[in-house]
C-alpha positions, 0 to 999 in steps of 0.5 A: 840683409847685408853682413859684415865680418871682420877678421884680423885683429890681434895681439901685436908689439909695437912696430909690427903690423896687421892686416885687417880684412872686411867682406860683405855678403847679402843683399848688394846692388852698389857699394858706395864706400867703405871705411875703417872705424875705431873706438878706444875705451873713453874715446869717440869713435873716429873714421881711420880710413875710407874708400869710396866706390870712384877709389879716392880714400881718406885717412885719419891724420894719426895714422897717415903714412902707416895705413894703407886701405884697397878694396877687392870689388869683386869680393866686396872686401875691404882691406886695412893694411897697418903698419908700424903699429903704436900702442895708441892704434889699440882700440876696436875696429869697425867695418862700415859700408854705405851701401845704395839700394834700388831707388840709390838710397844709402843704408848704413852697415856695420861690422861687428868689430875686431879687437887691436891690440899694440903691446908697447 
C-alpha cells in the first residue's frame, strides 16, 4: 500500500512564500507523475502543478511564473515551491501520484491535503 503525506502548509501574508513538501512511501515499482491539486471552498478541484517521470512539467496559468515543481527521485518526493503568494492561492492542497504496477498498470494516490492559507 502506497502513502502520501504532505507538509508545508500554513499561514502566510501576501507576497511571501511557502514550500510544499509530498513524499511517498510503500509499495513503488515506478513513479509515473506527480502533481499538485487544490481545492477552495466552492470551487473545483484543479491540477496547480504536474511533473512526470521523463521531467516535463506542467502548470496551471494562475500560477506560472510564481510555482516552481522538482521532484527528488531518490526520496520519492515532490516539492511546490510557491512564491509571491495572493490571497486567491488559499485553498487545500493535494498530493497526487499515478504510480505504475507490475504488469505498468497505473493506480492513482492521493494525499491527505495541507491547508493554505494567504492572508491579504
Amino acid at each position: 500500500q502506497v502513502q502520501l503525506v504532505e507538509s508545508g502548509g500554513g499561514l502566510v501574508q501576501a507576497g511571501g512564500s511557502l514550500r510544499l513538501s509530498c513524499a511517498a512511501s510503500g509499495s513503488i515499482f515506478s513513479i509515473n507523475a506527480m502533481g499538485w491539486y487544490r481545492q477552495a471552498p466552492g470551487k473545483q478541484r484543479e491540477l496547480v502543478a504536474g511533473i512526470r517521470s521523463g521531467g516535463s512539467t506542467n502548470y496551471a496559468d494562475s500560477v506560472k511564473g510564481r510555482f516552481t515543481i522538482s521532484r527528488d527521485n531518490a526520496k520519492n518526493t515532490v516539492y511546490l515551491q510557491m512564491n509571491r503568494l495572493k490571497a486567491e492561492d488559499t485553498a487545500v492542497y493535494y498530493c497526487h501520484a499515478n504510480l505504475l504496477g507490475p504488469q505498468d498498470d497505473g493506480y492513482d494516490y492521493w494525499g491527505q491535503g495541507t491547508q493554505v492559507t494567504v492572508s491579504s
